[in-house]
C-alpha positions in Angstrom: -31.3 12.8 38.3 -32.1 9.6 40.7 -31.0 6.6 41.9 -33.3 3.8 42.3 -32.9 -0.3 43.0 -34.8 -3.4 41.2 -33.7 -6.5 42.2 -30.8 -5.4 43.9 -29.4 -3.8 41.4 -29.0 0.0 41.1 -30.4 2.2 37.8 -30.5 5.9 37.1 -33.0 7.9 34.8 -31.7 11.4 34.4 -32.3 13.7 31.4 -29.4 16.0 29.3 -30.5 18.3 26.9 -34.0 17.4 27.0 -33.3 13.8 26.0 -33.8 11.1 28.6 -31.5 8.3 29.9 -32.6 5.3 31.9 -30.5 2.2 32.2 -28.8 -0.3 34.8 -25.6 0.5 36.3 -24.9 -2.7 37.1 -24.0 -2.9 40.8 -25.8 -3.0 44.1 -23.1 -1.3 46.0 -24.9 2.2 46.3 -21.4 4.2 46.5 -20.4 2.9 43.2 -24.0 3.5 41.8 -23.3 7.0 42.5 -19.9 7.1 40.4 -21.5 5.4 37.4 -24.3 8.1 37.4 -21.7 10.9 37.4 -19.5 9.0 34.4 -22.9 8.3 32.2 -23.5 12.1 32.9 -20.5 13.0 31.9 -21.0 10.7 28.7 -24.2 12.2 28.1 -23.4 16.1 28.2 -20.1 14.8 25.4 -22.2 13.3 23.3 -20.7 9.6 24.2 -24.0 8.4 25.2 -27.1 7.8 23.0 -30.1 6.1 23.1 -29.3 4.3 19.9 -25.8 3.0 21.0 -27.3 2.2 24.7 -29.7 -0.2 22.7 -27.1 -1.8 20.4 -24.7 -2.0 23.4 -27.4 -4.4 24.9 -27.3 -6.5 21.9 -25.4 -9.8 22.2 -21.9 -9.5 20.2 -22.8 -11.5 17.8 -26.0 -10.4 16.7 -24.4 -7.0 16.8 -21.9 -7.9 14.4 -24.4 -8.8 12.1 -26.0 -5.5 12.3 -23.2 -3.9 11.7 -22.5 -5.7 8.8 -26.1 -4.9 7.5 -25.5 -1.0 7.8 -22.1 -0.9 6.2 -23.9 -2.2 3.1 -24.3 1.3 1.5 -21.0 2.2 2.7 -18.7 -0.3 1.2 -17.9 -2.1 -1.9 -18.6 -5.8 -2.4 -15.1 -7.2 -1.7 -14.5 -5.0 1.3 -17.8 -6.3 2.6 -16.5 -10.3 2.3 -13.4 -8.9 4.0 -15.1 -7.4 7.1 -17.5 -10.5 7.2 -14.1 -12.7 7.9 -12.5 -10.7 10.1 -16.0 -11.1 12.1 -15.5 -14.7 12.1 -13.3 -15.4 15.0 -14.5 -12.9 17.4 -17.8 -13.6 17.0 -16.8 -17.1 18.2 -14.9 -15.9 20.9 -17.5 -13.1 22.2 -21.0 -15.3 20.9 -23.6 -14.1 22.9 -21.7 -11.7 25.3 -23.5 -8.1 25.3 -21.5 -5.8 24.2 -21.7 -3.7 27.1 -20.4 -6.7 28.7 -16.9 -6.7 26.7 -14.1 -5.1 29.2 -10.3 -4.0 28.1 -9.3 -7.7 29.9 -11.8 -9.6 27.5 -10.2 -7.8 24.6 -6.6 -8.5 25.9 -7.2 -12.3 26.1 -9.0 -12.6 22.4 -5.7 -10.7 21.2 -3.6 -13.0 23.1 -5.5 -16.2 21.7 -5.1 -14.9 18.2 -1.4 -14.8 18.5 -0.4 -18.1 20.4 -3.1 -19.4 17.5 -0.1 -18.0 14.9 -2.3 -15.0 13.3 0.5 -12.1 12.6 0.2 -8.9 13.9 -0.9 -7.1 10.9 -4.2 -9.8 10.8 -4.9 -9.4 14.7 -4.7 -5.4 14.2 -7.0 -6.0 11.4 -9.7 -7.8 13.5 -9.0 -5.6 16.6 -10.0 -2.7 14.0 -14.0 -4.2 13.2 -14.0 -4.6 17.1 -13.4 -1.6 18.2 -15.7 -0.1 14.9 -18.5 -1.9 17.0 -17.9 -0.8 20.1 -17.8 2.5 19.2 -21.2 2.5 17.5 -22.5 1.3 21.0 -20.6 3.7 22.5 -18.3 1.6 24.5 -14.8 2.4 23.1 -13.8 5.0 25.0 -13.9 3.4 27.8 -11.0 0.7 27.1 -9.1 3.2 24.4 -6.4 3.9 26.3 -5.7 0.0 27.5 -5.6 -1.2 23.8 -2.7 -0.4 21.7 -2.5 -1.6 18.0 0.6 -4.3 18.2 3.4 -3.5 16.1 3.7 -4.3 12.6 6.7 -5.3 10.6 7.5 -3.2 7.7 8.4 -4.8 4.8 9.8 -2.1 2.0 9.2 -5.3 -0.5 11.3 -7.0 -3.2 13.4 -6.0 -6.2 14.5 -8.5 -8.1 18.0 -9.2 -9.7 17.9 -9.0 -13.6 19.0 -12.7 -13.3 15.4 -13.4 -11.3 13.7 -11.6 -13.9 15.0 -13.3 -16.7 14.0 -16.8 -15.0 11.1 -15.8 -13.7 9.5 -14.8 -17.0 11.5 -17.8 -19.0 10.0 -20.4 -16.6 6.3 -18.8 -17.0 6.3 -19.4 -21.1 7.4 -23.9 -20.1 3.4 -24.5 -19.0 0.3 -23.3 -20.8 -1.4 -23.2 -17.5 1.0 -20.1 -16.5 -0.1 -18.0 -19.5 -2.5 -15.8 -17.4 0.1 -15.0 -14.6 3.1 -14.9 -17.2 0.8 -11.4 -18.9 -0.4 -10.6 -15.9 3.3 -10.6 -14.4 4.9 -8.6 -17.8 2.1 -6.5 -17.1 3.1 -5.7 -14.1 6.4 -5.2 -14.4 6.3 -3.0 -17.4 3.3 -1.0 -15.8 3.7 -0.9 -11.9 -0.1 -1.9 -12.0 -1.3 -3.5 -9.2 -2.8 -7.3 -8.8 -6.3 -5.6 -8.4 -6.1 -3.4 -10.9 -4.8 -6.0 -14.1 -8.2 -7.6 -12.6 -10.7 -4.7 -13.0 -9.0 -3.7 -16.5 -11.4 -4.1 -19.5 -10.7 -3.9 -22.7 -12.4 -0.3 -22.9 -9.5 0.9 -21.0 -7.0 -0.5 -23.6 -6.0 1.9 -26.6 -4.2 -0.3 -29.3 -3.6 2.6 -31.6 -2.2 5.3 -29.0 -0.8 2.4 -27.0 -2.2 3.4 -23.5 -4.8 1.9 -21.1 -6.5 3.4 -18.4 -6.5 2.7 -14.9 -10.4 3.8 -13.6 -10.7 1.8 -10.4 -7.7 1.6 -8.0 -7.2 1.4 -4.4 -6.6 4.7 -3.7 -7.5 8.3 -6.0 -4.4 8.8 -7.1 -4.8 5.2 -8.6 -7.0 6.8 -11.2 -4.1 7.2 -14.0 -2.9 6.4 -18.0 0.1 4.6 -18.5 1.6 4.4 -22.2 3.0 1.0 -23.2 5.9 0.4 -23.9 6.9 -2.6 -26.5 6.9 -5.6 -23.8 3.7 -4.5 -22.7 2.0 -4.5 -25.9 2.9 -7.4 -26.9 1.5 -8.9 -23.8 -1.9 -7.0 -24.4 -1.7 -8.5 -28.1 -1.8 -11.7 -27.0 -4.6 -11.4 -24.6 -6.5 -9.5 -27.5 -5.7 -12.8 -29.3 -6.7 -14.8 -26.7 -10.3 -12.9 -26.2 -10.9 -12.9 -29.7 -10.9 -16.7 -29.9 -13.5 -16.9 -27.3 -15.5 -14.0 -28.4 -14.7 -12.1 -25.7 -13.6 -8.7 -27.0 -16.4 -6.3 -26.0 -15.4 -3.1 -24.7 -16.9 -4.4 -21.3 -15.6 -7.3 -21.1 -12.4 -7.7 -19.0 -8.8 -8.5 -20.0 -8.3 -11.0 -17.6 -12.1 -13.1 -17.3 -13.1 -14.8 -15.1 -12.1 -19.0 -16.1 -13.8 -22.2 -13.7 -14.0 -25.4 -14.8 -12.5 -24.2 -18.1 -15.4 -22.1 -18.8 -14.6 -18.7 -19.2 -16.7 -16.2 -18.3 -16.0 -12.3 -19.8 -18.4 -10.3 -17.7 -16.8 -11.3 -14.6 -13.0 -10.7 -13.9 -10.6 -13.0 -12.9 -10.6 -13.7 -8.9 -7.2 -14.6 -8.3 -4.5 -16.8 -10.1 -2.7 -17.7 -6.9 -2.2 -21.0 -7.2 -0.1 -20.6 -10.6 1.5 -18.2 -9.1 2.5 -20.5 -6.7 3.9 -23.2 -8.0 5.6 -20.9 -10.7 8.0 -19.3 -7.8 8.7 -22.8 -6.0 9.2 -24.9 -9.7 12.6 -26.2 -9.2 15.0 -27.8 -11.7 16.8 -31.1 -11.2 20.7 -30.2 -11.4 20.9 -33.9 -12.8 18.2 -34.7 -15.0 17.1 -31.0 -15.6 13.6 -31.6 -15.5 11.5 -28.5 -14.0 8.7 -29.8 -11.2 7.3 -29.3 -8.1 9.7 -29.3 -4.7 9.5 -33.4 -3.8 11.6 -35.7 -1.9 12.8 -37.8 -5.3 13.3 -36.2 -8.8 9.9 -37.1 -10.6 12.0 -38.8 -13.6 12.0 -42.3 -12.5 15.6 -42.7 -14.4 16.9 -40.4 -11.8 15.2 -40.3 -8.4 17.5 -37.7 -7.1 17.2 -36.5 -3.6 15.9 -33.3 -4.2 14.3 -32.3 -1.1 16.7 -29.9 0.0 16.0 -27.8 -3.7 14.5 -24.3 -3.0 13.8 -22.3 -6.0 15.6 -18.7 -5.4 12.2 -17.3 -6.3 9.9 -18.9 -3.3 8.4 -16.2 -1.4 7.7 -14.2 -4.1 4.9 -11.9 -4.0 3.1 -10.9 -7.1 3.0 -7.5 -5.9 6.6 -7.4 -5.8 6.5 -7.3 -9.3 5.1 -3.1 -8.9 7.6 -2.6 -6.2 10.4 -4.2 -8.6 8.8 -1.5 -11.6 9.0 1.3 -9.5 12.8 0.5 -8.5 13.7 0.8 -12.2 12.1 3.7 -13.0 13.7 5.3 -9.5 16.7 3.9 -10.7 16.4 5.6 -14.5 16.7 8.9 -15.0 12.8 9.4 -14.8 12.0 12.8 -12.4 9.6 11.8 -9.2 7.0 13.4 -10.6 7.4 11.3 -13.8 7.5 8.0 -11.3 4.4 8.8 -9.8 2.4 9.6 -12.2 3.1 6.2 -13.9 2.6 4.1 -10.3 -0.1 6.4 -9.3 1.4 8.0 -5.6 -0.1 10.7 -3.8 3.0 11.7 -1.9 7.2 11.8 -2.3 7.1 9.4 1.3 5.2 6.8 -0.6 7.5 6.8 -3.6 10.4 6.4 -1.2 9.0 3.6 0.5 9.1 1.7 -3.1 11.8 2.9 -4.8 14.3 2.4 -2.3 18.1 2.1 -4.6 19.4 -1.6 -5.1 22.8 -2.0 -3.7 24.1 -2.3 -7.3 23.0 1.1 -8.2 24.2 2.6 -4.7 27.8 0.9 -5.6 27.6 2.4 -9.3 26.8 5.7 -8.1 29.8 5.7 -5.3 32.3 4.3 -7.7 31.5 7.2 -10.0 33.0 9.5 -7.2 35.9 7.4 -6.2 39.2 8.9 -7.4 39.7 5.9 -9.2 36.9 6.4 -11.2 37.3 10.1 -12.2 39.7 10.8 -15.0 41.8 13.9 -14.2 40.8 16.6 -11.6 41.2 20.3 -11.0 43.1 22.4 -8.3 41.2 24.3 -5.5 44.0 25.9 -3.6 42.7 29.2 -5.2 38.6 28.8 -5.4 38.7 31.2 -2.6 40.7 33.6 -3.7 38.5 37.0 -4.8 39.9 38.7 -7.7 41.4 42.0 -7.9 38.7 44.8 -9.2 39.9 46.1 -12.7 42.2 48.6 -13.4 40.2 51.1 -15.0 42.3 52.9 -18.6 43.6 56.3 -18.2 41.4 59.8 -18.9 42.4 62.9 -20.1 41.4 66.1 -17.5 42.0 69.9 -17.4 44.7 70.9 -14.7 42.2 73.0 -13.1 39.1 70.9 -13.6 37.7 72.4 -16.9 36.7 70.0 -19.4 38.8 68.7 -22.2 38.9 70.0 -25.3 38.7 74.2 -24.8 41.5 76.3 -27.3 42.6 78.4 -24.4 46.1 78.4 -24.4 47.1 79.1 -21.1 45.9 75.6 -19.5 47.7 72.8 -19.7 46.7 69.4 -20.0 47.9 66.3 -18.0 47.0 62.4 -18.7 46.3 61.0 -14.9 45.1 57.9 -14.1 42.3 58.0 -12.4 
């Protein structure tokens, strides 16, 4: 262990388990020199400090995120690689070319800060505090701000369940445009599978079994994902019609995907769909005219020049309506049927009871059905209980014959009586 200057500025070089450290501590006040040592020794003998992460920590932020990056390669899939890349977008701005040694619990606080007065929600600022701190712990540099950064708190939304009304127009106003026909399957799908949006888009059709009227979920986002779901008569229709639908464009090999891939009204069958957001979109803000009737898009004027109704104040009872609502609104059903939990989650594919109670959380209709089932109104007769306590009286056991002086019944001696007691 020693303490040496160059350029004013104190380093150590001390060795821990044969392995050697040597690096700047980054003050010229010797006193504090000589509490850095002691913490980077204490670092060392934990196993906090490495050569390796000493090295990357030197690394300017943003040329350590791209490293980072480059070893997660092996480690994640395609899409969660895009992901991570985004979420590296704004901090690398922030950070650029500050070392990531360099990065202190008050430079973290201010980008988290920035990211909400810019409008990000918490659950998005958690999300890019989350690549952050996986980079400062590969240099080693997380513990040492740990305890100052907190994840912000999240709002937890159960999700939506719709009304059988919302249903009904939801799937009626999907079949009044040919340019909704994906999202109207996709949707059914949904609703009559509890499949998720990213599963509809990995299904091909050598997951689909037409004659025992089951697919096959392979690829989900957790294991218990992994499942087989009969279909019911809704749902086969659906899959009809994009069978129908594949087969026009010859696109009905067993690796080929339900829902391809479509740009510039190309399709495409060895690629999956994307994303049909912006149908989805405008589906759940259409709105109808209460004059004219005519279904369009949420405008100042009615778009039917022989009415020009003022129409701006028109919100669709369906805006805000997540497609993956759609498997939280499945789920309620079937909690709401008389389907056993187990039954529920081996259709929606949940690992634990908690998670099927976070979905299937009773609509206030059924809650009201179930009550009024109880009420005395409802009930139809009754029973007294001012005796349900009572314990019975044991049995009175029948009368025995016996000998007067104990000998058993039956002997031809004369002299003995006999006497019927109840014993």
């Amino acid at each position: 262990m020693a303490l040496f200057r160059r350029n004013k500025t104190w380093w150590t070089d001390f060795s821990v388990n044969g392995q050697r450290f040597r690096q700047s501590l980054d003050t010229i006040d010797w006193r504090e020199a000589l509490r850095e040592e002691k913490k980077l020794i204490a670092q060392a003998e934990t196993g906090k400090l490495s050569s390796s992460g000493r090295s990357f920590a030197r690394l300017a932020f943003i040329e350590a995120a791209e490293r980072y990056l480059d070893s997660r390669k092996l480690e994640l899939s395609e899409r969660s690689q895009k992901k991570e890349r985004q979420l590296l977008v704004q901090p690398s701005k922030f950070f650029a070319v500050t070392p990531v040694a360099r990065i202190t619990t008050e430079n973290l606080l201010a980008y988290r800060e920035s990211r909400a007065k810019s409008g990000k929600g918490p659950a998005f600022v958690n999300m890019e505090m989350g690549v952050i701190r996986r980079i400062l712990k590969r240099a080693k540099r997380w513990h040492l701000v740990a305890e100052d950064i907190r994840p912000l708190k999240e709002r937890r939304e159960i999700g939506r369940a719709l009304a059988h009304k919302e249903k009904l127009r939801l799937l009626r106003l999907a079949e009044t445009r040919p340019e909704w026909q994906v999202a109207r399957c996709a949707a059914i799908l949904a609703l009559n599978t509890t499949m998720r949006g990213c599963e509809l888009k990995g299904l091909r059709w050598r997951d689909v079994n037409l004659i025992d009227r089951m697919l096959t979920v392979r690829r989900s986002k957790t294991e218990a994902g992994e499942r087989v779901i009969p279909l019911n008569s809704d749902a086969m229709v659906t899959i009809l019609e994009l069978y129908k639908r594949a087969q026009a464009v010859g696109a009905t090999d067993l690796n080929h995907y339900v829902f391809p891939a479509c740009e510039n009204d190309t399709i495409d069958p060895t690629r999956s769909q994307t994303s049909w957001r912006t149908a989805w979109r405008k589906l759940t803000r259409v709105i109808q005219c209460p004059s004219c009737g005519l279904l369009q898009d949420p405008a100042k004027e009615c778009r039917n020049e022989k009415c020009s109704r003022d129409i701006h104040e028109l919100k669709s009872s369906l805006t805000g309506l997540r497609f993956h609502d759609l498997r939280h609104h499945a789920i309620t059903e079937l909690a709401e049927s008389q389907a056993s939990d187990q039954t529920v989650m081996a259709i929606a594919g949940h690992v634990s009871p908690k998670m099927l109670a976070h979905y299937s959380h009773v609509r206030l209709d059924a809650k009201r059905r179930a009550l009024d089932a109880i009420s005395s109104g409802g009930s139809k007769g009754g029973y007294g209980t001012n005796h349900d306590t009572n314990v019975p009286p044991p049995p009175k056991p029948a009368p025995q014959v016996v000998d007067g002086n104990g000998r058993p019944v039956g002997t031809r001696t004369p002299d003995l009586y006999r006497v019927k007691v109840a014993l």
